[in-house]
C-alpha positions in Angstrom: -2.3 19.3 49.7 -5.6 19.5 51.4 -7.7 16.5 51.8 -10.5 18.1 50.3 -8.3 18.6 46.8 -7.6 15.0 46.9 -11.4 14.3 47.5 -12.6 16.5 44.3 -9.3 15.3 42.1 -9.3 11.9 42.9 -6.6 8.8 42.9 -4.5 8.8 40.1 -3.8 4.7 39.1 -2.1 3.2 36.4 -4.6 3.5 33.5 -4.9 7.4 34.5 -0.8 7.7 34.0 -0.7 5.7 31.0 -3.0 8.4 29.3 -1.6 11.6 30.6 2.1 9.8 29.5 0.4 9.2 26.0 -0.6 12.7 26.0 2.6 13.5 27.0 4.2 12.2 23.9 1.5 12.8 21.2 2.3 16.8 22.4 6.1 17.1 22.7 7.2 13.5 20.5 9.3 11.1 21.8 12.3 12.2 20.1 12.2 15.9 22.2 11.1 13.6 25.3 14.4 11.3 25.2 16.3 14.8 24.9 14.6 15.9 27.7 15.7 13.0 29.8 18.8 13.1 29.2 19.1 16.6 30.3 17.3 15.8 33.4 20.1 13.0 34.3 22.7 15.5 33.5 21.7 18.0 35.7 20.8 15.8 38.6 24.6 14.2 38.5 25.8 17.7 37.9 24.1 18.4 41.4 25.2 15.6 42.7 28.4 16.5 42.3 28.3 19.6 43.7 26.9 19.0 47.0 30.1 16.5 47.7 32.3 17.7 50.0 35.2 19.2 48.4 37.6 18.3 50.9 37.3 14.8 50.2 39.4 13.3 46.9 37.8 12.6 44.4 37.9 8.8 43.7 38.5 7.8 39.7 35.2 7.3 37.8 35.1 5.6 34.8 34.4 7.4 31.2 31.3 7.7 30.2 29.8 7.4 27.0 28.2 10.8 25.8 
């Protein structure tokens, strides 16, 4: 970004990100926000996954729970 955005915007500390987090939740729950994480973990090991060489073996993972 440009410096001058960060001038008119401003730093963003913890008492800032504890309200827009408690925004957050009041607007989409914290029920729909759990889901949502979950989703987001699954789809980053999903990449993960898929960016592994496949010429290598794949090495026995343990279950996981779902």
């Amino acid at each position: 970004m440009h410096p001058t955005v960060f001038a008119l915007i401003g730093t963003l500390g913890l008492p800032e990100l504890l309200i827009i987090l408690a925004i957050i939740v009041l607007i989409f729950g914290a029920n729909r926000l759990s889901g949502l994480g979950k989703g987001m973990g699954q789809a980053i090991r999903g990449f993960k996954d898929e960016m592994k060489p496949k010429d290598e073996p794949e090495q026995a993972k343990p279950p996981r729970d779902a």
